[in-house]
C-alpha positions as CSV (number, residue, x, y, z in Angstrom):
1,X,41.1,30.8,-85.2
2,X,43.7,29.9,-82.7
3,X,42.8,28.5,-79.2
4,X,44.1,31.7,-77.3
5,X,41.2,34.0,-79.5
6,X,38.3,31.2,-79.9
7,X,35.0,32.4,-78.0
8,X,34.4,30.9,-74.8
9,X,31.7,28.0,-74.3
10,X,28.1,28.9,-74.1
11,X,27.2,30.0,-70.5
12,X,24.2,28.6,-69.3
13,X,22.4,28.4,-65.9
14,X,23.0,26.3,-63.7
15,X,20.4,24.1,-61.8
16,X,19.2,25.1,-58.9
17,X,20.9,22.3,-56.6
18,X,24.0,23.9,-58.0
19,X,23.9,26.9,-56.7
20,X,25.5,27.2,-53.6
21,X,23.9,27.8,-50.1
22,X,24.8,31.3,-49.5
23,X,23.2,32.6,-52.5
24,X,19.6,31.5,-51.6
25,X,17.6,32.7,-49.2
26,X,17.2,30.8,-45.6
27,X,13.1,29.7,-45.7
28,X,13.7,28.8,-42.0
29,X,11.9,31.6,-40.3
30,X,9.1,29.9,-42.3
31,X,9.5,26.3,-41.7
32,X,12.8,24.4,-41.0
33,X,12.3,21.5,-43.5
34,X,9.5,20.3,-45.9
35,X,8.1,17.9,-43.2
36,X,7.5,20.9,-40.6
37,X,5.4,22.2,-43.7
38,X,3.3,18.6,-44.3
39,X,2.7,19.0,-40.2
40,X,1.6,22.8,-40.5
41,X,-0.7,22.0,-43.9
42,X,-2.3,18.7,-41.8
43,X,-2.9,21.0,-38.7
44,X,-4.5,23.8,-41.2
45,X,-6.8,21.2,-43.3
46,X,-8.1,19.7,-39.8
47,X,-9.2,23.2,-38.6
48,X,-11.1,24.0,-42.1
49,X,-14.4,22.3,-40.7
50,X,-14.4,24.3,-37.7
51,X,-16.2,27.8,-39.9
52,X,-19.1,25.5,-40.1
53,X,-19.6,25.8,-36.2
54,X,-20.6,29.3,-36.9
55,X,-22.7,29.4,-39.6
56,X,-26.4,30.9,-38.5
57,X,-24.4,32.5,-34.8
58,X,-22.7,35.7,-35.9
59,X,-25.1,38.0,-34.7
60,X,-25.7,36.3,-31.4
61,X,-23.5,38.8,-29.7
62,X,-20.6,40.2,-29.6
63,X,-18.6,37.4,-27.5
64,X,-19.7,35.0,-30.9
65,X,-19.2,37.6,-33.6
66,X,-15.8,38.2,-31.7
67,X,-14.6,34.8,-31.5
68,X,-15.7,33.7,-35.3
69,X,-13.3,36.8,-36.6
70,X,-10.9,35.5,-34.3
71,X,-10.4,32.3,-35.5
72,X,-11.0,33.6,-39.0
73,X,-7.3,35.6,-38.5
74,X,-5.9,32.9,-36.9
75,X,-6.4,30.5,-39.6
76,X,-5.7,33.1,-42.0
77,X,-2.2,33.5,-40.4
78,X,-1.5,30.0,-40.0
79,X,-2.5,29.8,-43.9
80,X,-0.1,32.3,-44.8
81,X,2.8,30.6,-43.6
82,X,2.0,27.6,-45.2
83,X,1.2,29.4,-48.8
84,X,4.1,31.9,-48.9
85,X,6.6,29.0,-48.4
86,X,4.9,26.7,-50.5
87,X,4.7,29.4,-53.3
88,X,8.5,30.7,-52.4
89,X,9.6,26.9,-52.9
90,X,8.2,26.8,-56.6
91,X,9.8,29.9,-57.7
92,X,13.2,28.5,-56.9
93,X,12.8,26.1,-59.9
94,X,9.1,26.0,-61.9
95,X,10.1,22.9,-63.1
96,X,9.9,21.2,-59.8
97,X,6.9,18.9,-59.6
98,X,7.3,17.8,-56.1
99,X,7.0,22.2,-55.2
100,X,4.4,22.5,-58.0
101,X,2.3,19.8,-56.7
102,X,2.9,20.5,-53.0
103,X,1.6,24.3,-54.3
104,X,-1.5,23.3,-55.8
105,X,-2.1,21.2,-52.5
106,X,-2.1,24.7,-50.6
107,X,-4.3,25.9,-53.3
108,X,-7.2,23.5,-53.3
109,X,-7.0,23.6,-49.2
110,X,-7.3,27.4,-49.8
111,X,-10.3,27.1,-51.7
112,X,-12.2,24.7,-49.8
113,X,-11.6,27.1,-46.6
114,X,-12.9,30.2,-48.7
115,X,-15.7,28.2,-49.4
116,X,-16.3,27.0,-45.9
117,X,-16.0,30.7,-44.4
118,X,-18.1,32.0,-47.7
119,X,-20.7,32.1,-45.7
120,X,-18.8,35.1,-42.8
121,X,-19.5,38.2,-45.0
122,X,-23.0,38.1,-46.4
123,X,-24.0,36.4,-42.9
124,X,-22.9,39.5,-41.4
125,X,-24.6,42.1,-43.9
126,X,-27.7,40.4,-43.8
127,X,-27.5,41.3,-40.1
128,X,-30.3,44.1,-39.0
129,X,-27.9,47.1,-39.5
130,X,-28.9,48.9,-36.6
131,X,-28.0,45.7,-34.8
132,X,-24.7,45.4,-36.9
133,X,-24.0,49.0,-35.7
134,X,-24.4,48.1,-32.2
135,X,-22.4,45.2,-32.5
136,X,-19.8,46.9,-34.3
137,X,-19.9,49.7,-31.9
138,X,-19.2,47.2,-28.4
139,X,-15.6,47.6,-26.9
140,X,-15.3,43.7,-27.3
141,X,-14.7,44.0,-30.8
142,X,-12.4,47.5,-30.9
143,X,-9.4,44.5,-32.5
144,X,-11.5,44.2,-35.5
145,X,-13.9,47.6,-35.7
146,X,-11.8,48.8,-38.7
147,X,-12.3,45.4,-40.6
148,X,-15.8,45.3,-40.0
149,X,-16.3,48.9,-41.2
150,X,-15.0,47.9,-44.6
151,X,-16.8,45.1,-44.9
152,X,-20.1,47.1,-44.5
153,X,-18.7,49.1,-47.4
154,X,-18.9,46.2,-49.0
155,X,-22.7,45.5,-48.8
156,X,-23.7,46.4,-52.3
157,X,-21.1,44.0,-54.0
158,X,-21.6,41.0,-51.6
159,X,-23.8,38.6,-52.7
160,X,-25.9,35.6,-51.2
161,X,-24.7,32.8,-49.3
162,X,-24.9,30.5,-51.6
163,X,-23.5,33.0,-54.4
164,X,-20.7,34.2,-52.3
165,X,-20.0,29.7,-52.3
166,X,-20.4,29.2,-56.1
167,X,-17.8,31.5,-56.8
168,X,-15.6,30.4,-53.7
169,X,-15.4,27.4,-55.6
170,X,-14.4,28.9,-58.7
171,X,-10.8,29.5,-56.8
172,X,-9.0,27.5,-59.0
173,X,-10.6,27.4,-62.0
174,X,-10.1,31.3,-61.9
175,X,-5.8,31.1,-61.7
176,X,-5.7,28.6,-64.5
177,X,-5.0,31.4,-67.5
178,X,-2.2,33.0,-65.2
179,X,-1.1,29.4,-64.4
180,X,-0.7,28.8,-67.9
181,X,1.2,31.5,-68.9
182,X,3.6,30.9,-66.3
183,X,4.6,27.9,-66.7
184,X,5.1,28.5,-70.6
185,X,6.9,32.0,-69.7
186,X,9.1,31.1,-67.3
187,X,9.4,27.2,-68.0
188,X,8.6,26.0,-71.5
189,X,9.8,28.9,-73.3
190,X,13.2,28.9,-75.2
191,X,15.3,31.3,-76.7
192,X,18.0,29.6,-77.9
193,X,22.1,31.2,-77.3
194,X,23.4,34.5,-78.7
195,X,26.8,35.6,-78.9
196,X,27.6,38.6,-76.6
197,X,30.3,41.8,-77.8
198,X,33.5,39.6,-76.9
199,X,32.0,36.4,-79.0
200,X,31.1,34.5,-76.1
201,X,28.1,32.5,-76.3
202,X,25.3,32.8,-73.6
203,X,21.9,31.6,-72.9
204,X,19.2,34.1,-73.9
205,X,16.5,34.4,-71.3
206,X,13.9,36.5,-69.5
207,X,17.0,37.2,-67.0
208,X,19.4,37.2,-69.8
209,X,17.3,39.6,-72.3
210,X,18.0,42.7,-70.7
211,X,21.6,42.1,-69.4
212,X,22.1,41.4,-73.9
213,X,19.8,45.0,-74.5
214,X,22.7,46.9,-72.4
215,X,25.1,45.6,-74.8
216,X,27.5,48.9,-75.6
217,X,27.1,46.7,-79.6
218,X,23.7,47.5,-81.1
219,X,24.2,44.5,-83.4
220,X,24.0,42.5,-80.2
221,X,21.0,44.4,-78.5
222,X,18.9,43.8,-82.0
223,X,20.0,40.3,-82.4
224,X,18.6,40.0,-79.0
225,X,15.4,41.9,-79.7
226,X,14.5,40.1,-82.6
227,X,15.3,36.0,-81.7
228,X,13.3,37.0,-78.0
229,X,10.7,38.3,-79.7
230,X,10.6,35.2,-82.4
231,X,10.3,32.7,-79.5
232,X,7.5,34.8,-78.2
233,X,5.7,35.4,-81.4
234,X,5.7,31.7,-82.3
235,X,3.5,31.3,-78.8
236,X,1.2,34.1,-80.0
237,X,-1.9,32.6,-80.4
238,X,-1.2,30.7,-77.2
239,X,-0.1,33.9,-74.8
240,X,-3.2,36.0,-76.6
241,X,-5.8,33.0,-75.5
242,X,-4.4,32.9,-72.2
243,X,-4.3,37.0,-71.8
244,X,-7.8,36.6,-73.1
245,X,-9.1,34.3,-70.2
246,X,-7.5,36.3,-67.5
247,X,-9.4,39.7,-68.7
248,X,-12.2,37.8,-69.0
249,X,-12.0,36.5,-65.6
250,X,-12.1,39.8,-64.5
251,X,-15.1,41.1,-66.2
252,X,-16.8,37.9,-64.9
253,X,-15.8,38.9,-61.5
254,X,-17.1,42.3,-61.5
255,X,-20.0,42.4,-63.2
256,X,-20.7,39.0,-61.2
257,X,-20.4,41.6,-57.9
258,X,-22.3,44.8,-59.2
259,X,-19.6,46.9,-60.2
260,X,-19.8,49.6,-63.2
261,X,-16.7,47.8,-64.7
262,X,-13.5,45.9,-64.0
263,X,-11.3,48.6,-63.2
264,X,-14.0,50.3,-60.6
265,X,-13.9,46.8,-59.1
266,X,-10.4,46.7,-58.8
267,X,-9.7,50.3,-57.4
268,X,-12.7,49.5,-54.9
269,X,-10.8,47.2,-52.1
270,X,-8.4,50.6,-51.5
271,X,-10.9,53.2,-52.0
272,X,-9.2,54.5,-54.5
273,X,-11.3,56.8,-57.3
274,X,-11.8,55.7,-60.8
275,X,-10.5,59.3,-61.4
276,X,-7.1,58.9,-59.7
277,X,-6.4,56.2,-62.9
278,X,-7.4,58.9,-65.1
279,X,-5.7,61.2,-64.1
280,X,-2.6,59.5,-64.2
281,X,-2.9,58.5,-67.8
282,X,-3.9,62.2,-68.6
283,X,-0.6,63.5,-66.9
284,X,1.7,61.4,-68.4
285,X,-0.1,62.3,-72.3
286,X,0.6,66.1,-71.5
287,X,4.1,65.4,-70.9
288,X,4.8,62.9,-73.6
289,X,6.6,65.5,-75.7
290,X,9.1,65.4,-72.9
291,X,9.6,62.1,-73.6
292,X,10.0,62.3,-76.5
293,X,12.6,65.0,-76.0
294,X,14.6,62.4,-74.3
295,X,14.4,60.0,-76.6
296,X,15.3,62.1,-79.8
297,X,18.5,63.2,-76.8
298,X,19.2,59.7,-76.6
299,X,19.9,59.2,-80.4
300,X,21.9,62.0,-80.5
301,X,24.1,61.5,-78.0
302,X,24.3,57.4,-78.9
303,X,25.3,59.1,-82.3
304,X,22.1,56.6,-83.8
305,X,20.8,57.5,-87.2
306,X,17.2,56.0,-85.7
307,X,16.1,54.8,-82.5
308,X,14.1,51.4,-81.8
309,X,13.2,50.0,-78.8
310,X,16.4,47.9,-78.3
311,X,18.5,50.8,-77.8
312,X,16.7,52.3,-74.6
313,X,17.9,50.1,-72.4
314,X,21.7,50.7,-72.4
315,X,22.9,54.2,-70.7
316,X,24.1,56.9,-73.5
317,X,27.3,56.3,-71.9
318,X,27.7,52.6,-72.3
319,X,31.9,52.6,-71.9
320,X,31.0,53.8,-68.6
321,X,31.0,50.0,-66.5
322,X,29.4,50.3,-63.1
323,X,30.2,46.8,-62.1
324,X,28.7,45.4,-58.4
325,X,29.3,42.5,-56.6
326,X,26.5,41.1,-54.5
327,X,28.2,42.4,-51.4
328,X,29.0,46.0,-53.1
329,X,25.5,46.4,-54.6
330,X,23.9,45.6,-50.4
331,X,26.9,47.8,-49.3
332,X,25.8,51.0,-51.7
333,X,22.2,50.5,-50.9
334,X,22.5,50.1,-47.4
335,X,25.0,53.6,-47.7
336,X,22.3,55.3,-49.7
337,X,19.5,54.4,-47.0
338,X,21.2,56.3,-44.1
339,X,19.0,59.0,-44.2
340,X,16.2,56.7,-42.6
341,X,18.0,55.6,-39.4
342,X,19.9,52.9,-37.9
343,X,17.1,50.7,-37.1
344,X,16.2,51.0,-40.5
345,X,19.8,50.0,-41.9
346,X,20.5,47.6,-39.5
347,X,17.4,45.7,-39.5
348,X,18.1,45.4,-43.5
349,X,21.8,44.6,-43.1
350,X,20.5,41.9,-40.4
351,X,18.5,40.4,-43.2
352,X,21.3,40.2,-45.5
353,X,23.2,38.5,-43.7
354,X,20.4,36.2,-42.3
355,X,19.9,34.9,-46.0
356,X,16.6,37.2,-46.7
357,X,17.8,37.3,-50.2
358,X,17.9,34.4,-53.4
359,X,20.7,36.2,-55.2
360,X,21.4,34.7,-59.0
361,X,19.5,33.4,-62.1
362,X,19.0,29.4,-62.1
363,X,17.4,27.0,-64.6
364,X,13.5,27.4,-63.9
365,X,13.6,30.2,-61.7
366,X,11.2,33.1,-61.8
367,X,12.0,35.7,-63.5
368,X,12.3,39.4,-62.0
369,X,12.4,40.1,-59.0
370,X,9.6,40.3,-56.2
371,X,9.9,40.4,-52.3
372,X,6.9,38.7,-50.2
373,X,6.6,39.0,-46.6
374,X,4.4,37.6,-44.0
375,X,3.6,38.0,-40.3
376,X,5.6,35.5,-39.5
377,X,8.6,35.3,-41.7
378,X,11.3,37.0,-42.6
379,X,10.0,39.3,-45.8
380,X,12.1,37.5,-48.3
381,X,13.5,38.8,-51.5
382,X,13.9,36.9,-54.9
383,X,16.4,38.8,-57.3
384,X,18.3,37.2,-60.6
385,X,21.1,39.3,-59.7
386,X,23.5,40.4,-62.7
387,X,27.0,42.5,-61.4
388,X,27.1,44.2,-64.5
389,X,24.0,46.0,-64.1
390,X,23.3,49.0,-62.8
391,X,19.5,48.5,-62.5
392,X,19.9,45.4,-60.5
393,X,21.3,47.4,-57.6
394,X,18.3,49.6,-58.2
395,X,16.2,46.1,-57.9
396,X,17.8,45.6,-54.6
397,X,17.1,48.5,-52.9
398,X,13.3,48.7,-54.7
399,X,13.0,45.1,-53.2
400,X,14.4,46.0,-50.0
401,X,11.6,48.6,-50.0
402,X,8.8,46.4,-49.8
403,X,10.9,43.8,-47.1
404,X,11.4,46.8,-44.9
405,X,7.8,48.2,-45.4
406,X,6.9,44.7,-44.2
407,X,8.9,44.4,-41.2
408,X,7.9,47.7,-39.8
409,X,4.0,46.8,-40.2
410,X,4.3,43.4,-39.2
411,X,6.0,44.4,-36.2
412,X,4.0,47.6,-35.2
413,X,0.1,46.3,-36.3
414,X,-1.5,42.9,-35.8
415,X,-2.0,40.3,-38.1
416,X,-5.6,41.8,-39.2
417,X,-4.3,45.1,-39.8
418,X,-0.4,44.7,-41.1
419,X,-0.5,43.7,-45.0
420,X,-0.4,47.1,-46.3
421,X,-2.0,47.5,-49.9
422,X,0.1,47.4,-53.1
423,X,-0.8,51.0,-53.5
424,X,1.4,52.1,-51.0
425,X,3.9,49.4,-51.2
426,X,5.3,50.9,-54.1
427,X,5.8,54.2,-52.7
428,X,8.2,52.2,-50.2
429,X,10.1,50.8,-52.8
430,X,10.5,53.6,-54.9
431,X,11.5,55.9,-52.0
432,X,14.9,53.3,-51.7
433,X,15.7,54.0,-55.2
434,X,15.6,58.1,-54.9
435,X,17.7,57.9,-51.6
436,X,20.1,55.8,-53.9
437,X,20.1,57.7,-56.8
438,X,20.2,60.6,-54.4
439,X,23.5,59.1,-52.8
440,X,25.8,57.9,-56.1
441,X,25.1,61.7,-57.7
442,X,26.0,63.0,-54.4
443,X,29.6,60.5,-54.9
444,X,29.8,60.9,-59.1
445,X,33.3,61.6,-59.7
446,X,33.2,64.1,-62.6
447,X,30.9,65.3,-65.1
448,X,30.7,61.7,-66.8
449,X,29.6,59.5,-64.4
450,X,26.9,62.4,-63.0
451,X,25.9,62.2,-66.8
452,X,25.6,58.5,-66.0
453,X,23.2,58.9,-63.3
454,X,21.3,61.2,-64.6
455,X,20.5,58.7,-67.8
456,X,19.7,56.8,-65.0
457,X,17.3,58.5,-63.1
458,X,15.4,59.7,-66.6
459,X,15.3,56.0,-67.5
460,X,13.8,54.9,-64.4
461,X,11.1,57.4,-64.1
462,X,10.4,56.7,-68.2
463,X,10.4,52.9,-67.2
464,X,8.5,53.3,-63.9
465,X,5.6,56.5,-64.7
466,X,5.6,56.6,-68.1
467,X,5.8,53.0,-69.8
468,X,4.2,51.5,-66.2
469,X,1.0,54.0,-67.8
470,X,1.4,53.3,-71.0
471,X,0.9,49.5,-69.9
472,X,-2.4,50.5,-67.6
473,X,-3.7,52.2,-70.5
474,X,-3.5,49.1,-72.6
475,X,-5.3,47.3,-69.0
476,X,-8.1,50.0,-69.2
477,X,-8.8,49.6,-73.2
478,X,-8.6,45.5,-73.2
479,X,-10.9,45.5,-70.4
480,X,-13.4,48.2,-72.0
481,X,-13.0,45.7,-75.2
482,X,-13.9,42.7,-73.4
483,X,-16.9,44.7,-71.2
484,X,-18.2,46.0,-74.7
485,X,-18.1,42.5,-76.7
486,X,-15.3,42.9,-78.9
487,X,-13.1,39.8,-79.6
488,X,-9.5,39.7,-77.9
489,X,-7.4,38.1,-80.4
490,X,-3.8,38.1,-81.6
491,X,-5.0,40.2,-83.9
492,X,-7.3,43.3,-81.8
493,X,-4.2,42.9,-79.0
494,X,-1.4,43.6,-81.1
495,X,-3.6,46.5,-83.0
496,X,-4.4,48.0,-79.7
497,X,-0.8,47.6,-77.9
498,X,0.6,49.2,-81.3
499,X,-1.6,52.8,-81.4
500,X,-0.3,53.4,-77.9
501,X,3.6,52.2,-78.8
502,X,3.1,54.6,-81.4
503,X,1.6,57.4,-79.1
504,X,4.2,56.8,-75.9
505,X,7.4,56.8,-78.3
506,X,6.6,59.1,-80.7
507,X,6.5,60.2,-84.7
508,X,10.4,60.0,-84.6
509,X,11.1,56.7,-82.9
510,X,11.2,53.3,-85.2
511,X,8.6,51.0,-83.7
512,X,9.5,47.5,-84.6
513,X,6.7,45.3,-85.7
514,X,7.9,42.2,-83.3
515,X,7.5,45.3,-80.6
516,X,3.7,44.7,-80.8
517,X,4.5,40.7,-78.6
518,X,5.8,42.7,-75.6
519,X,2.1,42.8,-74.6
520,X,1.8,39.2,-74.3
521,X,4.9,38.3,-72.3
522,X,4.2,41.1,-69.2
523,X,2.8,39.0,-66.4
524,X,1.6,41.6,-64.5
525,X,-1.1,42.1,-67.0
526,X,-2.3,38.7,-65.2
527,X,-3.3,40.8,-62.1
528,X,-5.2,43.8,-63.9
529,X,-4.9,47.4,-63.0
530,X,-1.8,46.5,-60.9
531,X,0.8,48.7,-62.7
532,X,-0.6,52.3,-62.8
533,X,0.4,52.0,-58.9
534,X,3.6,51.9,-59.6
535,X,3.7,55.3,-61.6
536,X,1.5,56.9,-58.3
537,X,4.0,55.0,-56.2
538,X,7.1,56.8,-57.7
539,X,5.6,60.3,-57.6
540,X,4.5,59.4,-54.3
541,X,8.2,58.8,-53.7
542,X,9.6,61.6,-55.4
543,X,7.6,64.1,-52.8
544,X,8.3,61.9,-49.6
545,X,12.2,61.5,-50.4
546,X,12.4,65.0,-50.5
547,X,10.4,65.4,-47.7
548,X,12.6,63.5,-45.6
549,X,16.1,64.2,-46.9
550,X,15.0,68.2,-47.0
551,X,13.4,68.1,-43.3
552,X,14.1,66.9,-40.1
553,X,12.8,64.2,-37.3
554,X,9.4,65.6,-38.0
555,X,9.5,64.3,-41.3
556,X,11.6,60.6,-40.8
557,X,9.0,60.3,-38.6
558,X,6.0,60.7,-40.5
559,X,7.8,58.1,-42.8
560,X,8.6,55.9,-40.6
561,X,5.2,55.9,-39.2
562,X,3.8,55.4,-42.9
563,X,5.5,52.0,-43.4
564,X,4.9,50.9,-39.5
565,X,0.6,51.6,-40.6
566,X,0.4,48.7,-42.5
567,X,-3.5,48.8,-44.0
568,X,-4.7,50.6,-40.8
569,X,-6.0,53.2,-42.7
570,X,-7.1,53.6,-46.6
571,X,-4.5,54.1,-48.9
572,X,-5.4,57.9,-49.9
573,X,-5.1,58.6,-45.9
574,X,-1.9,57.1,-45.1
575,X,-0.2,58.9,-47.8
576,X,-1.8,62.2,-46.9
577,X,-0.7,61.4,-43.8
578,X,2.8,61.1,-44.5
579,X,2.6,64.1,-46.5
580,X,1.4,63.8,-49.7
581,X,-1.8,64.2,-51.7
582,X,-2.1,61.6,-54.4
583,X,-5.8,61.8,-55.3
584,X,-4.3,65.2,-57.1
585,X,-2.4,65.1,-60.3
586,X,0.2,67.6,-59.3
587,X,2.9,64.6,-57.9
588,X,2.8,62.9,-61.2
589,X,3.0,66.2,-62.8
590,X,6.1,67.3,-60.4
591,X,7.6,64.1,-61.2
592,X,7.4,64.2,-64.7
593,X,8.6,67.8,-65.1
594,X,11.5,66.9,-63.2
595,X,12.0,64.2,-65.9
596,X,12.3,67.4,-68.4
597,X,14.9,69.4,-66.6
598,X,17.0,66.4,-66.3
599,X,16.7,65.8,-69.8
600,X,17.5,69.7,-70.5
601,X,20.5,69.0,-68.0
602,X,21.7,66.0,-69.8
603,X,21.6,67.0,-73.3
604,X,24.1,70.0,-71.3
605,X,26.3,67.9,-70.0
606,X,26.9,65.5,-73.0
């Protein structure tokens, strides 16, 4: 093979002090250096012994009860500074012991202030209600009314001083199964190079993986599918154990608090019905036939004599290139969000520019994408940015979501009240990718590239409300495993992860044996009963972008208000609120028979 033809070398990431300034984010707003940090985390760890001063006082009166919670936020605020950029530094490279170590330092501080200010909650419930109802009733506490009437909610779960300590001290104990798995997901794991469609040879990785499943070459997306899933399956044992102690921890935790099971204890902090789970999971089974509709569509109209798993990823269409640069992808999304003002836009396009974002894959660095905000900070936004994917620009603007969702409640609620719930975070985020998908149909050229979109927007909603369900199913039965005595192994996880692979994708589709490892790689499964909010969040979504882009200032404004409430008021409420009912099945049920007429539409147009 002559020079001119031969492959290029293998691409591989760079390291992180490669990467040039512009692409990572500014941690400034934060702290200006690591040694402003040490100075914030010595000023936190001298103010830890201070709860003590308390102890025995809180129903002395108001003026006391007022002051301890008030010092309580404080610290908490101060903490979060400290723990967001100690956290945001790790996740630039996990293999950086000086960030690891200076997280863990944050950590064990954390837990020896929870254990210090163990004593706040069942020192106030152990307070004469009638007293507690008077105290919570004086004007002097009206800042923190709201937080107190929750905690009283609390009552039956909260335990004895000295219980409430013992497991305060189990802080970080508890995190080390999720520890684990990180640091073999996203640094000790391996999965060798692969040659892409032109013969080049890249680095296959958890940022790589799907970038190689959107291959328009199916011999590339299954070469993918199966050496990922070897690297995985040779950790099996490993990833099963540490699965294993997270669900565990949980049914320690509730059962250790009184609650009827893990996923009641869970749902409990947003007052959110066991019901509202269920109902989700029932939904999405009546209208699996749908999707299985789409996916018999999609082999069709791929021309496929049998579908697996790695062919779902690509669009139908896949000589169709939707390439972005950074600065096209934040120029589309910030288009797409006009609809929602211009402080809306121009406090995102502010953020660009000020560095909210960490743009591109490195050596080390967390996989996915996340944003985190704070009080304080700016609400940054980690992305492994790819230009030759379209769902990357959908990443942005679901990312840009949250950030936004975050500077509206941080600027409009104080500290006590402003870190809305993950419930209705995902609504925000989801919202940003209907106005987009809204926007590039609006701008498709011709029959093809609405086609395009349409594949699109049937694969986000499969992706987002029905595998996001299929994956709090498989939450809900390990969980009623572990509650009932029944052994998590290798074994009873891949058996249980296969009958609902089986159930989601149908009689028709080819379910690949190695398909059975996805459960062990998906980290949110390390913060149970997560996920099924982002199905609720996207039918959520689907109601309130219509809503908005169908109605006028009365309805921006009930949006707007929505992400400037922070956690002022129970999940359930703020949605209602903003115009739309989610402890009723009928959003996830609009959603997902939308997801059938654009299937009926596609199979049309192609």
């Amino acid at each position: 093979m002559s020079a001119a033809t031969s492959p290029s070398p293998a691409k591989t990431l760079p390291d992180r002090s490669d990467v040039a300034p512009q692409d990572c984010w500014d941690l400034s707003s934060l702290f200006a250096s690591d040694a402003d940090w040490e100075t914030a985390f010595t000023a936190l760890q001298s103010k830890v012994d201070t709860y003590a001063t308390y102890r025995g006082r809180l129903g002395e009166s108001a003026a006391t009860l007022l002051e301890a919670l008030q010092f309580d936020s404080d610290f908490s605020r101060d903490a979060e500074r400290v723990a967001i950029y100690s956290f945001l530094k790790t996740t630039e490279d996990q293999g950086n012991s000086d960030y690891q170590a200076m997280k863990a330092r944050f950590q064990n501080l954390a837990v020896r202030a929870n254990q210090a200010a163990s004593f706040m909650s069942p020192e106030m419930l152990a307070i004469d209600p009638a007293k507690m109802d008077a105290l919570v009733a004086d004007p002097l506490l009206k800042p923190f009314q709201l937080q107190l009437k929750r905690l009283l909610r609390q009552r039956p779960h909260t335990l004895s001083d000295r219980e409430e300590n013992l497991l305060a001290m189990q802080g970080e104990m508890a995190s080390a199964a999720g520890n684990a798995f990180r640091q073999l997901n996203d640094v000790d794991l391996r999965f060798g190079t692969l040659q892409d469609e032109s013969g080049n040879e890249q680095e296959l990785s958890h940022a790589t993986f799907i970038q190689f499943l959107n291959s328009s070459s199916r011999k590339v997306r299954r070469d993918a599918f199966h050496q990922y899933y070897k690297s995985i399956g040779e950790h099996e044992n490993t990833l099963a154990a540490t699965l294993g102690g997270s669900i565990h921890r949980d049914v320690y935790y509730a059962r250790a608090r009184n609650h009827e099971s893990s996923l009641a204890s869970a749902l409990f902090p947003d007052n959110v019905p066991v019901d509202v789970y269920d109902n989700l999971i029932a939904a999405v089974h009546e209208s699996l036939p749908s999707v299985h509709q789409y996916l018999d569509v999609r082999r069709r109209k791929m021309d496929l004599p049998d579908i697996h798993h790695y062919d779902t990823y690509v669009p139908i269409l896949s000589d169709m290139k939707k390439q972005h640069s950074w600065d096209e992808a934040v120029e589309v999304v910030l288009e797409s969000l006009a609809p929602l003002g211009t402080e809306y836009t121009s406090a995102l396009a502010n953020g660009f520019q000020s560095r909210w974002a960490d743009r591109y894959p490195n050596r080390g660095k967390q996989s996915g994408a996340f944003s985190c905000g704070s009080f304080d900070g700016a609400p940054y936004i980690l992305m492994n940015f790819k230009t030759d994917v379209l769902n990357d620009v959908f990443t942005l603007t679901h990312e840009a979501g949250h950030s936004m969702h975050s500077w509206y409640s941080a600027k409009n609620q104080p500290f006590q009240y402003y870190d809305y719930t993950i419930f209705v975070a995902e609504v925000a985020s989801t919202f940003n990718e209907q106005l987009l998908t809204e926007h590039l149909l609006k701008n498709a050229a011709d029959d093809s590239e609405r086609a395009y979109l349409i594949n699109n927007e049937l694969d986000s909603i499969r992706a987002t409300v029905v595998r996001q369900t299929m994956f709090a199913e498989f939450e809900k039965k390990t969980h009623e495993m572990a509650e009932a005595g029944e052994p998590l192994t290798v074994a009873s996880f891949r058996a249980t992860y296969r009958e609902l692979l089986d159930a989601y994708f149908g009689p028709d589709f080819v379910v690949d044996k190695e398909l059975e490892l996805e459960c062990f790689r998906i980290p949110h499964f390390y913060r149970a009963f997560y996920v099924y909010k982002y199905a609720t969040g996207l039918s959520a979504a689907v109601a309130l972008s219509r809503r908005v882009l169908e109605g006028g200032e009365t309805e921006l404004a009930d949006y707007l208000k929505f992400l400037s409430s922070g956690c002022s008021k129970d999940p359930l409420d703020l949605l209602r609120d903003a115009g739309v009912d989610m402890a009723s099945p009928e959003p996830v049920k609009t959603t997902l028979k939308r997801f059938k007429e654009l299937t009926e539409e596609l199979d049309q147009i192609l």
